[in-house]
C-alpha positions, -999 to 999 in steps of 0.1 A, spaced: -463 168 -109 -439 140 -112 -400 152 -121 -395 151 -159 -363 125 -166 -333 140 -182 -332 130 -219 -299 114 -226 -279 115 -264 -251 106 -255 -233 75 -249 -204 73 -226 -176 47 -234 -154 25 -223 -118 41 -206 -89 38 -230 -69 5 -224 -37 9 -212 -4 -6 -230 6 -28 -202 -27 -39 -188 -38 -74 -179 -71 -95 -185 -78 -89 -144 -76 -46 -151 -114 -56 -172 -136 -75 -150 -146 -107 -136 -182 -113 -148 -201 -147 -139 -228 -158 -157 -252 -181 -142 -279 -201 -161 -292 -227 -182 -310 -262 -181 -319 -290 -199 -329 -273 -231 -319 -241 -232 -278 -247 -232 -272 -222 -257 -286 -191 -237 -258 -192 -212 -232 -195 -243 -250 -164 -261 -245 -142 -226 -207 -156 -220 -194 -150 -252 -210 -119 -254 -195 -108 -222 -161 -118 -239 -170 -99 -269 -180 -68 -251 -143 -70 -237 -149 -82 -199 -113 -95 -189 -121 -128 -175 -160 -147 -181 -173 -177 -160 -205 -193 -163 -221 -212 -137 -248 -237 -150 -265 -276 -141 -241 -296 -134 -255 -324 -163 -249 -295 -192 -220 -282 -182 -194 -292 -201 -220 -291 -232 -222 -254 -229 -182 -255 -221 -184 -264 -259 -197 -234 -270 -175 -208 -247 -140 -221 -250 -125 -183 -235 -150 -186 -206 -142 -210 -176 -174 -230 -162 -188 -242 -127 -212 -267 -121 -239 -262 -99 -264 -285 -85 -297 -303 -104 -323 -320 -99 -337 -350 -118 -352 -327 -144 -316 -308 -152 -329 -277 -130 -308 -256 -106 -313 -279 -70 -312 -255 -38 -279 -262 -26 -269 -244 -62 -273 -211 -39 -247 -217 -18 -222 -229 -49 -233 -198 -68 -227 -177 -45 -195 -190 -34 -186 -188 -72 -197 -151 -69 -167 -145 -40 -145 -144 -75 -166 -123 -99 -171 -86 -100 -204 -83 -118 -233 -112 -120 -254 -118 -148 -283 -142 -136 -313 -155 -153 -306 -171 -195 -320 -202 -197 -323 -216 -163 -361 -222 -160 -382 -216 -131 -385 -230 -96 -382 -227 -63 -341 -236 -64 -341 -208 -89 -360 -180 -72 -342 -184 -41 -305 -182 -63 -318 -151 -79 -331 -134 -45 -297 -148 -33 -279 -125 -62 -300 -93 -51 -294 -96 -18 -257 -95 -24 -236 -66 -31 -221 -71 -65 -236 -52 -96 -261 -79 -109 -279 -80 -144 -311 -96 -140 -328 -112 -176 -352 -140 -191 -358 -165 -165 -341 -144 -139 -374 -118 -143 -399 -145 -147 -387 -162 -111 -385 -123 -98 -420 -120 -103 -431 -147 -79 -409 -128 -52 -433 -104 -33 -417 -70 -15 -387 -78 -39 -379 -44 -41 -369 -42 -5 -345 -71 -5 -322 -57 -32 -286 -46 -21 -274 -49 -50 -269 -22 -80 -290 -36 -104 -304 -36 -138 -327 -57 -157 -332 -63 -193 -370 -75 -198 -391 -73 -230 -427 -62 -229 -444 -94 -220 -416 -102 -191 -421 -62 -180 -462 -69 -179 -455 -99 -157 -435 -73 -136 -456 -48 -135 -492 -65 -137 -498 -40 -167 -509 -51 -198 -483 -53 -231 -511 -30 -248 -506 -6 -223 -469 -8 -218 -465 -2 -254 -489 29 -257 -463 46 -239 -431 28 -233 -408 55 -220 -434 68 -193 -439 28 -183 -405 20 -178 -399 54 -157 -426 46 -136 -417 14 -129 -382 21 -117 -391 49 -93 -418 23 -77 -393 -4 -75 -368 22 -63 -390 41 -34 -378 62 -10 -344 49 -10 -337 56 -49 -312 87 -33 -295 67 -12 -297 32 -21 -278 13 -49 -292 21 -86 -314 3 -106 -319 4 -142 -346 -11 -168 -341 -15 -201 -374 -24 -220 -365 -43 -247 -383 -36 -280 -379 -13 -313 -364 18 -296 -355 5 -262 -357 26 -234 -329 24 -209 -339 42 -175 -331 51 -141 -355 71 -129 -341 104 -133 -325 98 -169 -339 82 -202 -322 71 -231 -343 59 -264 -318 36 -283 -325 37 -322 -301 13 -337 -316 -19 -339 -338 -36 -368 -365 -64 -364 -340 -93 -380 -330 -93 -339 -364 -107 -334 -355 -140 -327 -345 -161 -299 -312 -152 -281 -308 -123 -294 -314 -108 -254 -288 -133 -238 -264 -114 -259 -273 -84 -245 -271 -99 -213 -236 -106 -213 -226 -70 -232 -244 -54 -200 -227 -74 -177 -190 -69 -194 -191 -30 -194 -205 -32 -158 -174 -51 -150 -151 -25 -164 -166 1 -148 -191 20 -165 -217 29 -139 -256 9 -144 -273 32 -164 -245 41 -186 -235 3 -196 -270 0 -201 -271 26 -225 -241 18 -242 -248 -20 -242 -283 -13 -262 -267 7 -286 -239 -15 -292 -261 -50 -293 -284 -28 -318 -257 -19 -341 -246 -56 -343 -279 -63 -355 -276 -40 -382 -243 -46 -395 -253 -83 -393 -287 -74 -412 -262 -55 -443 -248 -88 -447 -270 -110 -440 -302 -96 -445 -328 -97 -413 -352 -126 -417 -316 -155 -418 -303 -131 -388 -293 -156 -355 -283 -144 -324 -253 -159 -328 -247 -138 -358 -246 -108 -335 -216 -120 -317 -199 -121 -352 -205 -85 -357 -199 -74 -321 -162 -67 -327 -172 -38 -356 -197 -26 -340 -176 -20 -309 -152 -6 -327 -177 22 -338 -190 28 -301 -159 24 -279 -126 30 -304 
């Protein structure tokens, strides 16, 4: 019989700051994304990592909509990477990402930057590196092309997909995925773990969806803030960036995760109060990040 997971309630938070620290004491998270298109993913995941209190935020993005994404994150510094005639990360981006990566304590790879060959090979680039990594959107749809990934990962990592991105992952159906989501998303992280799971880096999935399950293999947590106004596009590169920020000040993978889902969630329902849930935007969740981390983390 497989080992039942440990149920997990509660949430652990963020450290106390202290009176004389300094935007480097929180994290350096870099943030790397976007095309021709889909500009404002890499803006939802920056400004969320602000939001969620990361000291310092960079994204890295096509060099042709950088600055028009600079627009959108004026706390956040910016580096352009490399494109090719259609606005898509070129290869040499891997080598300017990575350099980029030399500054940053946490990467969050994957909003908005489309699919291609330049962009599998940046985002098995990020797992063969060291540095916690948060893999979401287009970051799991290139994954999925990458066979034996699982064996080239270094890095602690954890990824944020929703069902139909987790069937692409898995080669399950969404019917079945959703019949029984807790058991799918278990299963999933002790295959992509293996025998190293004890003694390599961690790796967490957090299946998006009403009652997102956050897992590592031995643990589960089933978030229950949340409310289906956050059904609409976006909404995940904010949670993105909120994984990536309390990564980077140094809550371990499955506990940022946790936290992250609860926090994101309970945006979305203060934001849903106000607002009601069909007007909701993701942007709207950024709004309402500051109360709702105020609940979660003092």
């Amino acid at each position: 019989m497989p080992e039942q997971p440990q149920i997990v309630t509660k949430l652990t938070g963020l450290a106390p700051r202290r009176r004389d620290g300094h935007k480097g004491d929180y994290g350096r998270v870099l943030v790397a994304g976007g095309s021709r298109g889909m500009i404002g993913a890499v803006a939802l995941a920056a400004n969320a990592a602000l939001r969620g209190g990361a000291g310092l935020v960079t994204f890295a993005a096509p060099g042709e909509v950088q600055l028009t994404i600079a627009a959108l994150c004026p706390c956040a510094t910016s580096v352009p990477l490399a494109c090719d005639s259609a606005g898509l990360l070129a290869p040499e981006s891997v080598r300017e990402l990575m350099a980029a990566a030399g500054g940053c304590d946490v990467l969050a790879v994957g909003p908005g930057m489309g699919q291609g060959s330049g962009q599998l090979n940046l985002v098995l680039a990020a797992l063969e590196q060291e540095k916690p990594l948060v893999l979401d959107a287009d970051g799991l749809n290139n994954l999925v092309r990458a066979d034996g990934w699982p064996s080239r990962r270094q890095c602690p990592l954890v990824l944020t997909p929703h069902p139909g991105e987790f069937a692409r992952l898995t080669g399950k159906s969404v019917e079945e995925i959703q019949a029984d989501r807790q058991s799918a998303a278990i299963d999933a992280v002790r295959a992509w773990s293996g025998r190293s799971a004890r003694q390599g880096p961690p790796l967490v999935c957090s299946l998006k969806g009403a009652g997102t399950v956050v897992t590592d293999g031995k643990r589960a947590y089933v978030n229950r803030t949340g409310n289906p106004g956050m059904a609409t596009g976006g909404t995940g590169d904010v949670l993105t960036g909120l994984v990536a920020a309390f990564l980077a000040q140094g809550l371990e993978p499955f506990e940022a995760a946790c936290l992250a889902v609860h926090t994101h969630g309970r945006a979305g329902d203060l934001a849903a109060a106000k607002l009601g849930e069909a007007p909701m935007i993701a942007w709207d969740l950024l709004e309402f990040l500051p109360a709702a981390m105020k609940e979660a983390v003092g």
